[in-house]
C-alpha positions in Angstrom: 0.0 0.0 0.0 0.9 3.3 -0.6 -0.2 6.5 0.4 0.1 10.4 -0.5 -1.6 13.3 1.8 -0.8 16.7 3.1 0.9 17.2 6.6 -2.1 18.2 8.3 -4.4 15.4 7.2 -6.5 17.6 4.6 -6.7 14.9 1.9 -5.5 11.6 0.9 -5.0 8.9 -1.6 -3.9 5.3 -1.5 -2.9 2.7 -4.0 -2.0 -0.7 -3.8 1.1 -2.2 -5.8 -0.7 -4.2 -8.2 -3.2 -1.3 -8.8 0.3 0.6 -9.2 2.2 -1.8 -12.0 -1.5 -1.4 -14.1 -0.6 2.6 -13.7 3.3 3.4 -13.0 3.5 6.6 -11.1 0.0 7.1 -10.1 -0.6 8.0 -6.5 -4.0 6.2 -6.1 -7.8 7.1 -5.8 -8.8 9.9 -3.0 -9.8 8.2 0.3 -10.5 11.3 2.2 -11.2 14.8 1.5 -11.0 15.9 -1.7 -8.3 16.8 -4.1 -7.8 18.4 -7.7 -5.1 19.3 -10.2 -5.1 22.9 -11.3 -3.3 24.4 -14.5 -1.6 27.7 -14.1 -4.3 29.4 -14.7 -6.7 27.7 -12.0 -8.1 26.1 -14.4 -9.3 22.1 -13.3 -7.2 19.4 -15.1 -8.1 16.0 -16.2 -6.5 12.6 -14.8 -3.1 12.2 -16.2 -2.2 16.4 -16.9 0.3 17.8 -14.8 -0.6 20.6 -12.3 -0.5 21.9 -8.7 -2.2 19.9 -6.8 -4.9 21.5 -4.1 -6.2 19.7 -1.5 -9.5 20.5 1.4 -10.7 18.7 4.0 -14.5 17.6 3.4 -17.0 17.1 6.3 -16.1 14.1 8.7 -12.6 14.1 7.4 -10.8 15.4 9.9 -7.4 14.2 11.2 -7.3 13.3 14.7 -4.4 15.4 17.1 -3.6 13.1 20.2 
């Protein structure tokens, strides 16, 4: 398994390795929160176009502090 998120829990992804080898260098589908790829011009991106990626918390995804 592997997993991608921001530091403060806002969003994730995870992706198993054989989902992996059927797409080399994917991170996975969104398991919490919600993320998107934006173009330069804030525009929204589809799957596979390179962009900065934004990420938000959605209701009853909250990271837990101990």
């Amino acid at each position: 398994m592997e997993l991608y998120a921001g530091s403060e829990g806002q969003a994730m992804t995870v992706i198993t390795g054989s989902e992996w080898l059927d797409r080399r260098g994917s991170v996975g589908r969104v398991s919490m929160g919600e993320m998107k790829a934006l173009d330069a011009d804030g525009n929204v991106l589809p799957p596979g176009e390179v962009g900065e990626i934004y990420m938000r918390r959605t209701e009853g995804s909250r990271a837990a502090y101990s």
